[in-house]
KOLBADO-440931 format. One line per field, with one value per atom (N, C-alpha, C): residue in one letter; z, x, y. Coordinates in pm, 1 decimal, decimal comma. Layout:
N
dose c(A;...)
w c(Z;...)
u c(X;...)
v c(Y;...)
//
This chain:
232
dose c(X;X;X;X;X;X;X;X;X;X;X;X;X;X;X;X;X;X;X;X;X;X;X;X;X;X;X;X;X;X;X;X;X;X;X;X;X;X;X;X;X;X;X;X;X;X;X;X;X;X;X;X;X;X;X;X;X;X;X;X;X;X;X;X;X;X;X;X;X;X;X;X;X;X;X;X;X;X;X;X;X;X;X;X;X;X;X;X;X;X;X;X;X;X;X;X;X;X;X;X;X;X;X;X;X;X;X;X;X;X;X;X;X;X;X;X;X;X;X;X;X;X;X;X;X;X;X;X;X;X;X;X;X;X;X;X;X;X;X;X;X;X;X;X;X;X;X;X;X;X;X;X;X;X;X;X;X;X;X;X;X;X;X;X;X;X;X;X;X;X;X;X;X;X;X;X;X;X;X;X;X;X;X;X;X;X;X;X;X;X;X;X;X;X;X;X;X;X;X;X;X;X;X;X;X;X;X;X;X;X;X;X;X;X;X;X;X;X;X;X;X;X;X;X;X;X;X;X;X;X;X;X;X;X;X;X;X;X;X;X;X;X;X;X;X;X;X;X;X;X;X;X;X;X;X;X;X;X;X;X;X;X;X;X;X;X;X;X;X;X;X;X;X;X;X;X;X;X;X;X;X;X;X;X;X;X;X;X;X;X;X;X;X;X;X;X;X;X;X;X;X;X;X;X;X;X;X;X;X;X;X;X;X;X;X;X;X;X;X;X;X;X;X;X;X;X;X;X;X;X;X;X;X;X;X;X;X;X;X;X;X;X;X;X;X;X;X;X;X;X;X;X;X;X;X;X;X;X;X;X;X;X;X;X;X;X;X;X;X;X;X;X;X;X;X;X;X;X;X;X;X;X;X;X;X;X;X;X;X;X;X;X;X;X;X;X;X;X;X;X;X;X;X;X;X;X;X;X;X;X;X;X;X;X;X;X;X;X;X;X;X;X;X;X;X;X;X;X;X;X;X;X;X;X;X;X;X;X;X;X;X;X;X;X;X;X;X;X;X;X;X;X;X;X;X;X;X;X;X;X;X;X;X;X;X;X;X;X;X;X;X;X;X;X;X;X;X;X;X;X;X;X;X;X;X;X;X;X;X;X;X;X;X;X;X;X;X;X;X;X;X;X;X;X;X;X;X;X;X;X;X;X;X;X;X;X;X;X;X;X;X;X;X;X;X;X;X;X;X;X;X;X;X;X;X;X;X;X;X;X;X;X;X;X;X;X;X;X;X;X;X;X;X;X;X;X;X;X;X;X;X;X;X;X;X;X;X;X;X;X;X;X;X;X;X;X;X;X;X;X;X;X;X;X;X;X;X;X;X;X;X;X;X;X;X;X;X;X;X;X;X;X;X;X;X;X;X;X;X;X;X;X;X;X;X;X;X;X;X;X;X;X;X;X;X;X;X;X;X;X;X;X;X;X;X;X;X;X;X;X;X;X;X;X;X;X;X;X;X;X;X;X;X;X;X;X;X;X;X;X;X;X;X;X;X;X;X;X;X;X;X;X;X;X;X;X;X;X;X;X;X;X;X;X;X;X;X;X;X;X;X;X;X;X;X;X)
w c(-2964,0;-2878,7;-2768,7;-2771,4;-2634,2;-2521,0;-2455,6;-2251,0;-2194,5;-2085,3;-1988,7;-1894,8;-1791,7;-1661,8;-1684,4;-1647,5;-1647,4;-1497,4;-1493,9;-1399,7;-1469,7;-1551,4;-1570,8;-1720,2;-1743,2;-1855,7;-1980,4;-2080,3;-2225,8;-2279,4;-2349,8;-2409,0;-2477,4;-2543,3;-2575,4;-2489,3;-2367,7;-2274,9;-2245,5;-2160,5;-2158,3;-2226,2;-2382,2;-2482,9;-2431,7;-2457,6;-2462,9;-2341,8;-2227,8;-2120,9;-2131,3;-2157,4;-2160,0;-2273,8;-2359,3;-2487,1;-2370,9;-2316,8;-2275,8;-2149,7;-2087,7;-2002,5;-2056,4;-2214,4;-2257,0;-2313,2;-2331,9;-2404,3;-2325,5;-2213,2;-2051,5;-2049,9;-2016,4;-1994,0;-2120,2;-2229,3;-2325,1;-2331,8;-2289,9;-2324,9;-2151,3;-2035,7;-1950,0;-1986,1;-2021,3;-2039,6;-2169,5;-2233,7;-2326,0;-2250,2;-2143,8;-2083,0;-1928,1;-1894,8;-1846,9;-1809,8;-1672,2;-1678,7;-1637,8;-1671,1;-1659,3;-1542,5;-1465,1;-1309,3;-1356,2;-1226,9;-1226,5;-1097,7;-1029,1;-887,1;-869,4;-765,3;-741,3;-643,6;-679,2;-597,5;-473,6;-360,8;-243,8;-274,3;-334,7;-365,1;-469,1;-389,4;-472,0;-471,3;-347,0;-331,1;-228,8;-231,7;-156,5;-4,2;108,6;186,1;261,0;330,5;334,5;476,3;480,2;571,6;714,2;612,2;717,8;744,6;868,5;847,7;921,8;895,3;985,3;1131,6;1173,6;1298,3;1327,0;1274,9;1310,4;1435,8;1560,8;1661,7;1652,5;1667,5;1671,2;1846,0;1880,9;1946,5;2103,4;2020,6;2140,8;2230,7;2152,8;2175,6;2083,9;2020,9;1883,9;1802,7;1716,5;1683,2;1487,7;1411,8;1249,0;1168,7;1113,7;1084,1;896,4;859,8;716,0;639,9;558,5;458,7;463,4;467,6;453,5;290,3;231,5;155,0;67,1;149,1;96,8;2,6;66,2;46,2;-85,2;-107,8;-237,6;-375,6;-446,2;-554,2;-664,8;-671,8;-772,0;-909,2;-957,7;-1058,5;-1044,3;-998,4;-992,3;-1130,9;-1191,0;-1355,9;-1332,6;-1225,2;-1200,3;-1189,4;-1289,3;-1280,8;-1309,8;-1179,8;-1239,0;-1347,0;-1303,1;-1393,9;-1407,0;-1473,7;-1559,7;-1410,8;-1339,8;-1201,7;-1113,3;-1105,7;-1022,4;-1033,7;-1229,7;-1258,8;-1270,2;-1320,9;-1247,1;-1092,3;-1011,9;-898,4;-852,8;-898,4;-866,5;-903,1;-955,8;-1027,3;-972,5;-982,9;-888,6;-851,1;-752,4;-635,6;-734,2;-857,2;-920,8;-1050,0;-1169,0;-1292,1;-1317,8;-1334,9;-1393,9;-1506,1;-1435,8;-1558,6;-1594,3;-1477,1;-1552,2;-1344,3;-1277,6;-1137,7;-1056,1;-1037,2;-899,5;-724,8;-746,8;-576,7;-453,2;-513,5;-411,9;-353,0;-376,1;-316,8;-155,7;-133,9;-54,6;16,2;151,4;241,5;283,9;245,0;276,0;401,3;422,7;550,6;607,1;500,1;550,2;603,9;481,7;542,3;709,1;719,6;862,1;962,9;887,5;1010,2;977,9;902,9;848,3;992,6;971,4;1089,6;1193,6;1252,9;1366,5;1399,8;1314,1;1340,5;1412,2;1293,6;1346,1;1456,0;1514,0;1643,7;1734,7;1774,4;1849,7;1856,7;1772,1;1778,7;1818,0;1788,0;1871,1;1784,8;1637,5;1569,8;1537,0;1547,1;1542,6;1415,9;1375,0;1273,0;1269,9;1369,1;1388,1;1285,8;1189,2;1117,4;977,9;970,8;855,3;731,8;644,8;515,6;425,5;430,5;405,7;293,4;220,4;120,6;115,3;65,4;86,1;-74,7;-85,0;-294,5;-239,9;-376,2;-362,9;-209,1;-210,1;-73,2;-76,7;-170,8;-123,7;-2,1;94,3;149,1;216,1;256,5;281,4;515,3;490,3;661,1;742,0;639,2;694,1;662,1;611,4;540,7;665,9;625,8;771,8;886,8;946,0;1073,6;1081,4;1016,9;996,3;993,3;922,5;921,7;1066,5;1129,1;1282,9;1380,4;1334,7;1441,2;1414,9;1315,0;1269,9;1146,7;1059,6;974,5;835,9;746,9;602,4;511,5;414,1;347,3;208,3;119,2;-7,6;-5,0;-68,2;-106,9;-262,7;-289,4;-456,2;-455,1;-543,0;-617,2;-747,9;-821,0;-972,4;-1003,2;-975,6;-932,1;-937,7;-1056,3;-937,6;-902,7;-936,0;-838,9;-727,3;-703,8;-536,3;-448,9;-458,7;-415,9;-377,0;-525,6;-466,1;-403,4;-406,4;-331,4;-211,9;-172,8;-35,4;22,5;-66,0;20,5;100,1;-4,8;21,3;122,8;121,0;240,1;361,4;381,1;491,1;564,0;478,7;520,8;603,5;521,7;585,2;688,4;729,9;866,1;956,4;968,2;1049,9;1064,0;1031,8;1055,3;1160,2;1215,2;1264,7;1198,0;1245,6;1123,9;1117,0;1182,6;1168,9;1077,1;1091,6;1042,3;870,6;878,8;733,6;656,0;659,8;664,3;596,5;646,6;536,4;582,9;533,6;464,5;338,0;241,3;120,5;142,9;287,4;334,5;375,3;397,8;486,3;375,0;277,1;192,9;76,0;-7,9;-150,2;-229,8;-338,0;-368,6;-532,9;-588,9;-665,3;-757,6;-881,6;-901,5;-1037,9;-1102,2;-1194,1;-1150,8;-1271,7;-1261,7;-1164,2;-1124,9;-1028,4;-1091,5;-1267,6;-1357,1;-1385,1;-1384,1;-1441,2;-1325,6;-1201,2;-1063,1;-1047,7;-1032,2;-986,6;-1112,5;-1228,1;-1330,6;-1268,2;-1219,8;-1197,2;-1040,8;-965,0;-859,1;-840,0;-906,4;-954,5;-987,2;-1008,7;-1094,9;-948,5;-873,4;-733,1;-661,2;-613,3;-546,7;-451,5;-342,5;-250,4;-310,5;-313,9;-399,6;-291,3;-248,5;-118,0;11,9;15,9;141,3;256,6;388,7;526,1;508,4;528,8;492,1;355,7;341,1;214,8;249,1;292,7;306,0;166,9;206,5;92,0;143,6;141,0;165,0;46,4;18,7;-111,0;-200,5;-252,0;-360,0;-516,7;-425,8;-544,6;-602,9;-679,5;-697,9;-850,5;-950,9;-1063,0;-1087,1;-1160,6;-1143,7;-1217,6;-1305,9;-1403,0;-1338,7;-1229,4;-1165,1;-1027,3;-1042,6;-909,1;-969,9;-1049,5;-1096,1;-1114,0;-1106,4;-1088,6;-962,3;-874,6;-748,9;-704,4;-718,0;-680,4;-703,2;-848,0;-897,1;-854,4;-815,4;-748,3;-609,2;-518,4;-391,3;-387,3;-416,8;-471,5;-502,8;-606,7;-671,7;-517,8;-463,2;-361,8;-215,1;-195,4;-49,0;-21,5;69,6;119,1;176,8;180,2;191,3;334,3;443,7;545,7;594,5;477,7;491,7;503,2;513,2;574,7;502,2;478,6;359,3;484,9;485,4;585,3;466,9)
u c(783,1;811,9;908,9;1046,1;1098,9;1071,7;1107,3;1070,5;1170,1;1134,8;1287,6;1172,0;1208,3;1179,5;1184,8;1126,5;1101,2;1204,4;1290,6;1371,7;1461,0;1450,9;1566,3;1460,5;1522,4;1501,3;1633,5;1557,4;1611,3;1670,9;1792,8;1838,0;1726,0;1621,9;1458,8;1383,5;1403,4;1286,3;1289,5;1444,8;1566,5;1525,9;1538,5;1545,0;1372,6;1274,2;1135,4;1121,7;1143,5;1121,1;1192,7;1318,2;1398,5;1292,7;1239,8;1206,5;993,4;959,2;837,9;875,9;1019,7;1038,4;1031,1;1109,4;1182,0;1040,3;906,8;816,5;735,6;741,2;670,2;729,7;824,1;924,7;897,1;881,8;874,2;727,8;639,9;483,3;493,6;547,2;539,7;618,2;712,7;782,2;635,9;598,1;539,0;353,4;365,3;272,4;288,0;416,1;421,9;389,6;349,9;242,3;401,3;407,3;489,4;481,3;578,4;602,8;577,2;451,4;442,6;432,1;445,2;417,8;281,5;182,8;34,3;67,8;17,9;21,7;-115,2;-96,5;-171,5;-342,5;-282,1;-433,7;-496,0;-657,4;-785,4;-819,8;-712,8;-785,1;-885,3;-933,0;-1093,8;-1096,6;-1105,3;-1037,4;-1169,6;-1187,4;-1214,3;-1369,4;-1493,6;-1523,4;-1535,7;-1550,0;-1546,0;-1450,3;-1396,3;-1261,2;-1293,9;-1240,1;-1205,5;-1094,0;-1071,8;-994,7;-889,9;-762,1;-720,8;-638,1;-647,1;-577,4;-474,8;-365,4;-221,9;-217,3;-129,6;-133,9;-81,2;18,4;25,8;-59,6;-184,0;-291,7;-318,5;-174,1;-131,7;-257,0;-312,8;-439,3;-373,6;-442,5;-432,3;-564,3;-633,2;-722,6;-716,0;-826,4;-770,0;-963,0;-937,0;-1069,9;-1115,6;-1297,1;-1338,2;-1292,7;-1244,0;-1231,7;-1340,9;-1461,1;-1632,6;-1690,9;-1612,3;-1717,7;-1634,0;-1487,2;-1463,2;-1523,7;-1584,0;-1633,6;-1546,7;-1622,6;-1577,1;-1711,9;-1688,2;-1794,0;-1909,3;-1984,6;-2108,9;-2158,7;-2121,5;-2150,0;-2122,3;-2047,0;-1919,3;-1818,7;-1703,6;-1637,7;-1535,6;-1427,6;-1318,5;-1241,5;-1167,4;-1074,5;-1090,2;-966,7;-1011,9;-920,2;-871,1;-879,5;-909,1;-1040,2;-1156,5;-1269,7;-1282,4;-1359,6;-1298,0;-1188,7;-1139,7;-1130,2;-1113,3;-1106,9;-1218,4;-1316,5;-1481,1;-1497,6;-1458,5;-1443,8;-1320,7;-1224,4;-1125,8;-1025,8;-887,5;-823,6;-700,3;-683,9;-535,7;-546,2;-478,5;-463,8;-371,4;-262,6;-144,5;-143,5;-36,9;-24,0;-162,6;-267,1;-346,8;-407,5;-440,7;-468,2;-403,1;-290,0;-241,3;-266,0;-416,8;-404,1;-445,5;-432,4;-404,6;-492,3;-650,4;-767,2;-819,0;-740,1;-781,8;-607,0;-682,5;-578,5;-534,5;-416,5;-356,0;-336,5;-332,1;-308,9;-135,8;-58,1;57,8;137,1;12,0;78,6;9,1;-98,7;-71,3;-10,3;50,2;141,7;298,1;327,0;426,8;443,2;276,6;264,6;329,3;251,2;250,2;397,8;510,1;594,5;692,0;663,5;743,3;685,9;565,2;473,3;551,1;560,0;629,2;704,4;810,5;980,8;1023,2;956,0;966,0;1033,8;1058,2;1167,5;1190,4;1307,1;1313,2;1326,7;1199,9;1176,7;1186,0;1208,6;1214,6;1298,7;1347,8;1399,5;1444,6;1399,4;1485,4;1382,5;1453,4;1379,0;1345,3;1219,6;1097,0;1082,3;1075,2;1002,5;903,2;771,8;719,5;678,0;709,2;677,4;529,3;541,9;309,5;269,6;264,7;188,2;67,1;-40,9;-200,5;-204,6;-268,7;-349,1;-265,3;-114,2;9,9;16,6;-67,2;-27,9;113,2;186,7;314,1;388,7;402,5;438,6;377,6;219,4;197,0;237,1;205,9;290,0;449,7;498,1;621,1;667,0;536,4;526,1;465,9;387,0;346,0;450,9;532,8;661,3;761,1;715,7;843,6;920,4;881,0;999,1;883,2;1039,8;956,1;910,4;835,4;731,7;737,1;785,7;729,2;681,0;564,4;453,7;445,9;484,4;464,2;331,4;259,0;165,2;174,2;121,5;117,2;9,1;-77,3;-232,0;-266,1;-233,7;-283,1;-397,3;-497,5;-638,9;-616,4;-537,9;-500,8;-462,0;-369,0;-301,0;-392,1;-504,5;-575,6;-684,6;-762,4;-888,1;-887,2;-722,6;-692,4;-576,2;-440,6;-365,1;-358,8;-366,0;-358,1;-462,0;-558,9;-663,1;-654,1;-595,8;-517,4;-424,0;-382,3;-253,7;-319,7;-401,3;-457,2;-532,1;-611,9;-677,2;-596,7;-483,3;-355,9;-268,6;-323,3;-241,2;-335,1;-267,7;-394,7;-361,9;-451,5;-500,7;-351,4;-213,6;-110,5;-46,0;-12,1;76,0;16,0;-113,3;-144,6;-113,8;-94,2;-1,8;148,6;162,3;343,1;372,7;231,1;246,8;351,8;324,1;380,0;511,1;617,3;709,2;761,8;684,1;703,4;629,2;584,5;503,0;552,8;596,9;564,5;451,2;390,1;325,6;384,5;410,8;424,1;360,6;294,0;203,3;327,1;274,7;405,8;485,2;537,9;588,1;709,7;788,8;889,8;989,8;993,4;1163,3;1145,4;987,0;976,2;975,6;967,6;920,0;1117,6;1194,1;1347,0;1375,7;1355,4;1430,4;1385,7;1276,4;1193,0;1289,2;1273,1;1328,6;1532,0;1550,0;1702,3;1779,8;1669,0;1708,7;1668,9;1622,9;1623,1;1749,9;1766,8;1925,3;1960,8;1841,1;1874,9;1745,5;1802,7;1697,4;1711,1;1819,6;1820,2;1715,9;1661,1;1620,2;1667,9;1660,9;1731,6;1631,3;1507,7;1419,0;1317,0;1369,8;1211,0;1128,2;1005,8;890,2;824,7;789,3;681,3;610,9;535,6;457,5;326,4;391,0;269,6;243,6;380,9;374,7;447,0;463,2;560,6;468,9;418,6;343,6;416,9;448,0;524,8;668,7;732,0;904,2;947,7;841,7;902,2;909,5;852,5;855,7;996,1;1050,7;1160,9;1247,0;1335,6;1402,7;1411,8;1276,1;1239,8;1241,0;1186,2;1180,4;1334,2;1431,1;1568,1;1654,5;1595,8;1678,7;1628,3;1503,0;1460,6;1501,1;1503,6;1564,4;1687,0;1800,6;1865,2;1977,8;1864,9;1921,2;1923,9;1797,4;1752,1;1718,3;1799,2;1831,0;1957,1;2012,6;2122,0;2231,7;2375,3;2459,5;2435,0;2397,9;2365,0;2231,9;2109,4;2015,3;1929,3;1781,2;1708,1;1631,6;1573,4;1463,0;1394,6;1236,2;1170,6;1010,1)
v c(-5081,8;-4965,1;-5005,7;-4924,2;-4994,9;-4920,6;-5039,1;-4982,7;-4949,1;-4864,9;-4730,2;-4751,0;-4739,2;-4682,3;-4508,0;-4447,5;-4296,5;-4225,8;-4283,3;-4226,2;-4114,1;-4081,4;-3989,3;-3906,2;-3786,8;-3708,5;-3689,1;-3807,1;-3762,5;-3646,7;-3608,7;-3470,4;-3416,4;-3502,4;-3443,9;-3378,6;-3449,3;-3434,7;-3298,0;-3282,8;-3165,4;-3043,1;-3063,7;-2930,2;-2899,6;-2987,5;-2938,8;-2908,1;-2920,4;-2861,5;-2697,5;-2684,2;-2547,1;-2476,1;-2530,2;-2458,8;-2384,3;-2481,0;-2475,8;-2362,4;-2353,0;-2228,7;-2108,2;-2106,8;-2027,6;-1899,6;-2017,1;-1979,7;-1895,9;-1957,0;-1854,4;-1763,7;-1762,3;-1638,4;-1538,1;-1544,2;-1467,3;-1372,2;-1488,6;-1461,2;-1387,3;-1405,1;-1337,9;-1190,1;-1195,0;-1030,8;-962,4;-1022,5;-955,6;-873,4;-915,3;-932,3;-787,9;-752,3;-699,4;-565,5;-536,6;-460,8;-305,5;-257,2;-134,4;-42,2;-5,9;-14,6;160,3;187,6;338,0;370,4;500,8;559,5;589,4;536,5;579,3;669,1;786,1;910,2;897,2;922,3;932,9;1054,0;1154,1;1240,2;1142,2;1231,1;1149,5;1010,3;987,0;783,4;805,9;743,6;770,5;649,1;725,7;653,7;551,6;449,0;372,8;389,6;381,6;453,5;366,6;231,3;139,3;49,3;-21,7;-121,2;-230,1;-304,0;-454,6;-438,8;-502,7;-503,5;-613,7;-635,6;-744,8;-728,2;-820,7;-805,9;-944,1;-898,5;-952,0;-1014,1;-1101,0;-1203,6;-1107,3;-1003,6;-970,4;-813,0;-837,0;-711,1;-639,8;-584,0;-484,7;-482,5;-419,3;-447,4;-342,5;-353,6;-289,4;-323,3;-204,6;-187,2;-193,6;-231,7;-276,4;-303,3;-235,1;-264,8;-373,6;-345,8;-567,2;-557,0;-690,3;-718,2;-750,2;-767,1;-816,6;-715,1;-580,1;-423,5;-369,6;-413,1;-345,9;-404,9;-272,9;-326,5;-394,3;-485,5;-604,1;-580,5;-707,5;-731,9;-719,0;-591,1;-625,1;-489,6;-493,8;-426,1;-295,7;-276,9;-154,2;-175,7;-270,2;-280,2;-123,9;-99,2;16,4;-52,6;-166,1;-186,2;-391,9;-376,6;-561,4;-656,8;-622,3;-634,2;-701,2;-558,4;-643,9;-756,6;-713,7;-817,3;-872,8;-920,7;-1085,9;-1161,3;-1049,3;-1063,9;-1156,7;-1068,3;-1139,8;-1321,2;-1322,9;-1465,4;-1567,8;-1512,1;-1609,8;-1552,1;-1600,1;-1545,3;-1497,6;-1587,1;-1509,5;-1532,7;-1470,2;-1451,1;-1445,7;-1503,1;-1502,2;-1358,7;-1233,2;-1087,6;-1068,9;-1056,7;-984,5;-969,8;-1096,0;-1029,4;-1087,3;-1076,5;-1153,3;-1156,8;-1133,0;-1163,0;-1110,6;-931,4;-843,6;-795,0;-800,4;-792,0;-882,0;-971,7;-1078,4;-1096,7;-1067,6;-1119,7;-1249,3;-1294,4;-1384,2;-1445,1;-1574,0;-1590,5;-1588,5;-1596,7;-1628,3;-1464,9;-1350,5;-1212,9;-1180,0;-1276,5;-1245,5;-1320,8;-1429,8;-1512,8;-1396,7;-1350,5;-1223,5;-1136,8;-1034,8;-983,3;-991,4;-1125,1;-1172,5;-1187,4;-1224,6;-1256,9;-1131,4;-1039,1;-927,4;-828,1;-839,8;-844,9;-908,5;-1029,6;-1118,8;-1113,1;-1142,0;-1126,1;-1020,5;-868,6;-743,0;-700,8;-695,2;-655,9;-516,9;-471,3;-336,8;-265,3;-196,2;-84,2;43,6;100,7;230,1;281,9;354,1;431,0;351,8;254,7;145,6;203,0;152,3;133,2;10,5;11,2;-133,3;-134,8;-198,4;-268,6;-354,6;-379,5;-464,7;-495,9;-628,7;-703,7;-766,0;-773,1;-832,2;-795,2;-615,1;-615,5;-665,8;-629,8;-654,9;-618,4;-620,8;-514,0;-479,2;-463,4;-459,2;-470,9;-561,7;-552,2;-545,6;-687,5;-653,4;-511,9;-396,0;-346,3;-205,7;-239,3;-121,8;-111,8;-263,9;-340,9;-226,8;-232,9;-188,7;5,3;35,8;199,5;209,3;163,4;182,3;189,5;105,1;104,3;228,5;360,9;384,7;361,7;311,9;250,9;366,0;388,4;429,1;307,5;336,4;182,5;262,7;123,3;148,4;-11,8;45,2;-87,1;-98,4;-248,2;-235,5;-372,9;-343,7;-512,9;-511,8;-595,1;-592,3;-513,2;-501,3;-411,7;-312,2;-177,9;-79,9;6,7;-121,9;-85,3;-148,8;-261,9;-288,9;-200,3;-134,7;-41,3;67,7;126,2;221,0;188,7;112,6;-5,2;-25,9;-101,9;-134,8;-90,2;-87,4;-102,2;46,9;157,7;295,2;361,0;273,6;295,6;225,8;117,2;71,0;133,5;206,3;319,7;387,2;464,2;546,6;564,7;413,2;372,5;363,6;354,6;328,0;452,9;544,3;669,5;766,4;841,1;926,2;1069,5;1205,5;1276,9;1378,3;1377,7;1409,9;1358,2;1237,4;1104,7;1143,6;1171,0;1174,4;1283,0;1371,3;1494,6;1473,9;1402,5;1341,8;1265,8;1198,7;993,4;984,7;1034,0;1048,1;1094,0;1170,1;1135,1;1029,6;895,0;779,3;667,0;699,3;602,7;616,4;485,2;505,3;394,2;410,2;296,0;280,9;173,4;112,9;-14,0;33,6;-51,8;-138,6;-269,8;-297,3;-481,0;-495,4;-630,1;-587,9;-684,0;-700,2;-633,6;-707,8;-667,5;-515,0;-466,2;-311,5;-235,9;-264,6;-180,8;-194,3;-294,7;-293,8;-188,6;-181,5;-95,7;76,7;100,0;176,1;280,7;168,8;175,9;197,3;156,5;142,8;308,1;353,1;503,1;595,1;545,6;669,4;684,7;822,4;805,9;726,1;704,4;578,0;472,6;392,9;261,8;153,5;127,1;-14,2;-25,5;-124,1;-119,4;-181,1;-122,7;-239,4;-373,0;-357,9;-493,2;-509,5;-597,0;-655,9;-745,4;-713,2;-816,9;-896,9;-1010,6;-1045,5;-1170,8;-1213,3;-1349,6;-1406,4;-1520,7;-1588,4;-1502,1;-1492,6;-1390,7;-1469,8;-1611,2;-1699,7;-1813,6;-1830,5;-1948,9;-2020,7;-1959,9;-1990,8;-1989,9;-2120,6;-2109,5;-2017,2;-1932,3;-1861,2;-1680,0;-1699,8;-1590,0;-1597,7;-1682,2;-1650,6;-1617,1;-1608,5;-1544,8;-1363,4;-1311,9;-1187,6;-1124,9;-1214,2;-1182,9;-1194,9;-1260,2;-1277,7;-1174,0;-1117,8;-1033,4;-900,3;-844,4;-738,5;-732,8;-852,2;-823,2;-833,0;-871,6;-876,8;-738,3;-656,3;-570,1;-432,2;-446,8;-359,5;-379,5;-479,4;-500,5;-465,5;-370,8;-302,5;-482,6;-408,3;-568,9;-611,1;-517,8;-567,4;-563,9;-571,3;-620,7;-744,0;-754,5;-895,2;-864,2;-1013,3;-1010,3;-1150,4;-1087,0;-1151,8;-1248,6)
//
């Protein structure tokens, strides 16, 4: 058998690695969950909330994450019972039940920095329970919220909305809200076909964990971030 030092990758090594991308990528498109609009009637709004207070007082109210039903032999959808069991599923649960910590260092940021939302148009990718995204409709700004999920969306994120509005604001949310449930490549195809599709900002946080997924995400913000827009 001869000996190499493992410093470098073989034209073998090379092809089987491209061939082991090529194979994700395939079994991921085949897998894709198909980008639809969750309409605001008949989500059932939340009776009780949590309280998160932001650094500089600002405070956003948001479902316990403890109280939505999961697996307890009521499962709604295949979802939650995964949910119950662990934090992500690659195309089947990514996530969106359980708040992240980095969407609230997100928050916080645009709390602090003082950033100005008033009239822009938001995006927020893998919202889950979409704080940054509300953060952002509080100030003013219109919100479309997309997850892969869409029992996330109706569970939490859409009831978050709704704790954060008062009983006007709720009245024409669905002026100032969109929700989007759907993979990234089917929600941008989805999104692409509206007359204004760009947004001034796109949020997202810990929404990347696989290499076979940045390429999607690049090409959705990308496609729908305006030329003198920020992606936070």
């Amino acid at each position: 058998m001869a000996f190499r030092f493992n410093f470098g990758n073989t034209a073998e090594d090379l092809e089987e690695k491209y061939n082991e991308k090529l194979t994700a990528e395939n079994e991921n498109r085949n897998n894709l969950k198909t980008a639809q609009e969750i309409k605001i009637q008949d989500i059932t709004v939340a009776n009780s909330a949590v309280t998160l207070q932001l650094s500089n007082g600002q405070t956003l109210d948001h479902v316990n994450a403890d109280e939505v039903e999961l697996a307890t032999g009521r499962c709604q959808s295949e979802a939650t019972c995964v949910a119950a069991q662990s934090d992500l599923v690659p195309n089947v649960y990514e996530g969106g039940l359980k708040i992240w910590e980095c969407s609230v260092d997100l928050t916080e940021y645009l709390s602090s920095q003082q950033i100005a939302l008033r009239g822009l148009r938001v995006l927020e990718l893998g919202c889950g329970a979409g704080l940054p995204g509300i953060y952002a409709y509080i100030q003013g700004a219109a919100v479309d919220f997309q997850d892969y999920n869409e029992e996330v969306l109706k569970s939490v994120t859409i009831p978050n909305v709704h704790l954060n509005s008062n009983e006007e604001e709720r009245k024409h949310l669905e002026e100032r809200c969109h929700f989007y449930s759907g993979d990234w490549m089917s929600v941008q195809k989805l999104l692409e076909k509206q007359p204004e599709c760009r947004y001034d900002l796109i949020l997202t946080s810990e929404t990347i964990y696989s290499t076979v997924s940045q390429g999607k995400l690049y090409s959705v913000m990308k496609a729908l971030l305006k030329q003198e827009g920020n992606i936070m």
